[in-house]
C-alpha positions, 0 to 999 in steps of 0.5 A: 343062840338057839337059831345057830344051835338048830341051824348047825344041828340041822346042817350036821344031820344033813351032812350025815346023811349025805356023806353015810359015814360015821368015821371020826375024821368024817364027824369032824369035818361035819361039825367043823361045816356045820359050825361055819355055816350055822355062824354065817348063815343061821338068821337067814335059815331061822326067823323065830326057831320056836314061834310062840305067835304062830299057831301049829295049825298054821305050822302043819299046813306050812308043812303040807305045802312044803310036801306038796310042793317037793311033789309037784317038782319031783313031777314037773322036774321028770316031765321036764327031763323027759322033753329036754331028753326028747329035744336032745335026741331030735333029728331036726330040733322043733324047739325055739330056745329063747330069754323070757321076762316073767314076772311074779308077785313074790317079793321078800327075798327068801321067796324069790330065790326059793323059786329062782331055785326051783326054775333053774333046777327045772330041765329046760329053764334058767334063771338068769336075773330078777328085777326087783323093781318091777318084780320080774325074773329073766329065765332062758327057756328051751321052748319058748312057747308064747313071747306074752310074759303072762302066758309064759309066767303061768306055763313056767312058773305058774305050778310053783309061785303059788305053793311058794306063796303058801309056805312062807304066808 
């Protein structure tokens, strides 16, 4: 009970800030959302809402890694736009698009597609499957640099698996 009173609470706030009213009709259609979402989805936003087990040591750095981690994409998503831009706007494009397997060592599903999420919001990648047999994501890429799936794990996903890898330790 309390996963789904913290995650239709979590959800209604993010509601409001997104839509920045306050008018009635606007509340309820948030509360409406939120309760849906928080009935359907709320074991898979919340493990333990209140963890006893968990030191808040560990809860800080879980925390700072999250922030560094929304750091490191705000950079790698401008630096990104910003070649895809300079794609876009070539006279004779140099850029070789291509499908790349990459494999990671990530396996629990929520960690999977948080970076999943984070490749394909990415300019210039798209994850289009992961493999959960052998562990590997099938990502278009807009410059296929090296065809070693080593090489491009480390230049596509190599920023983010391990600040992924840290929050959810």
């Amino acid at each position: 009970m309390r996963k789904q009173f913290l995650t239709l609470l979590a959800v209604f706030i993010v509601w409001l800030i997104l839509t920045g009213t306050f008018l009635p009709i606007n509340l309820l259609v948030g509360f409406i959302v939120a309760f849906f979402t928080s009935l359907f989805f709320s074991n898979m936003l919340f493990k333990d809402p209140f963890p006893s087990s968990v030191p808040a040591r560990k809860l800080f750095s879980r925390a700072w890694w999250l922030l560094n981690l929304f750091a490191v994409f705000l950079v790698q998503a401008f630096l990104a736009a910003l070649l895809v831009s300079r794609y876009a706007f070539q006279l004779r494009p140099t850029f070789s698009p291509g499908v790349v397997r990459v494999p990671t060592r990530l396996r629990t599903a929520t960690v999977v597609t948080m970076l999943a999420n984070l490749i394909t919001l990415t300019p210039g990648t798209l994850t289009l499957d992961y493999n959960s047999e052998d562990g590997t994501y099938t990502i278009h890429w807009i410059d296929v640099t090296s065809g070693d799936p080593e090489q491009a794990s480390k230049h596509i996903i190599g920023v983010f698996e391990y600040r992924v890898e840290r929050i959810f330790r």
